[in-house]
C-alpha positions as CSV (number, residue, x, y, z in Angstrom):
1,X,-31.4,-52.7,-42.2
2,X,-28.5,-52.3,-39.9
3,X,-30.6,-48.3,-39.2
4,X,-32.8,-50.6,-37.2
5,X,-30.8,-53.3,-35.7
6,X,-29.0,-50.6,-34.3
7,X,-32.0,-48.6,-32.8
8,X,-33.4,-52.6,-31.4
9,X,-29.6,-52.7,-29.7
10,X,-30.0,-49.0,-28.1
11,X,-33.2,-49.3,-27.4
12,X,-32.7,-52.8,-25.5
13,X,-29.5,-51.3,-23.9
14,X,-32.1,-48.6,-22.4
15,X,-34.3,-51.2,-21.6
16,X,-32.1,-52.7,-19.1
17,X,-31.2,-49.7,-17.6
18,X,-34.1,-48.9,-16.8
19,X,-35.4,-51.9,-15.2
20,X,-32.0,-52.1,-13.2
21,X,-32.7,-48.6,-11.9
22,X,-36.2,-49.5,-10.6
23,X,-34.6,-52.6,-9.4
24,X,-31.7,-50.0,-7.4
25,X,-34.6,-48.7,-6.2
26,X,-36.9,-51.2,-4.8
27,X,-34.1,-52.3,-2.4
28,X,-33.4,-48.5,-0.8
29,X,-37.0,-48.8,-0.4
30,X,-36.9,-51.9,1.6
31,X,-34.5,-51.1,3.5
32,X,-35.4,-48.1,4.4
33,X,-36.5,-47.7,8.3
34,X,-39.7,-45.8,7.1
35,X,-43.1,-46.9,6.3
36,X,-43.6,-46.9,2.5
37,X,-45.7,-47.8,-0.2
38,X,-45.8,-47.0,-3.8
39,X,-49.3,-46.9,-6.3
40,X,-49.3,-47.1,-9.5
41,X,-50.9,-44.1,-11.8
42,X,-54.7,-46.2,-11.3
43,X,-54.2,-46.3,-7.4
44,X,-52.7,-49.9,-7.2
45,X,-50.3,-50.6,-5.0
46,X,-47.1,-52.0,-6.6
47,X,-44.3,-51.8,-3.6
48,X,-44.7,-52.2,0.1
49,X,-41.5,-52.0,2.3
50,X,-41.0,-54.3,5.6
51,X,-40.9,-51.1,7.9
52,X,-45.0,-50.7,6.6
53,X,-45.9,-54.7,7.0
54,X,-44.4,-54.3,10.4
55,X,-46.6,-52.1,11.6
């Protein structure tokens, strides 16, 4: 039992680090002076920075 409460605690650890990652890197892309805009694997877009809604 403690085998998996262990792997639910690393696996939540890598979990957050992962969101806060793509969270690091939502904001370089928003405030980067360049037009940008990120799809998903479909073809949706999922991030649009201010420099591209400016335009």
């Amino acid at each position: 039992m403690d085998d998996v409460m262990n792997a639910a605690q690393k696996n939540k650890v890598s979990l957050q680090a992962l969101f806060g990652k793509q969270e690091l890197l939502a904001k370089v892309i928003e405030y980067l002076p360049y037009p940008i805009q990120v799809y998903a694997p479909d073809g949706t877009s999922v991030l649009v920075n201010q420099a591209l809604l400016n335009e």
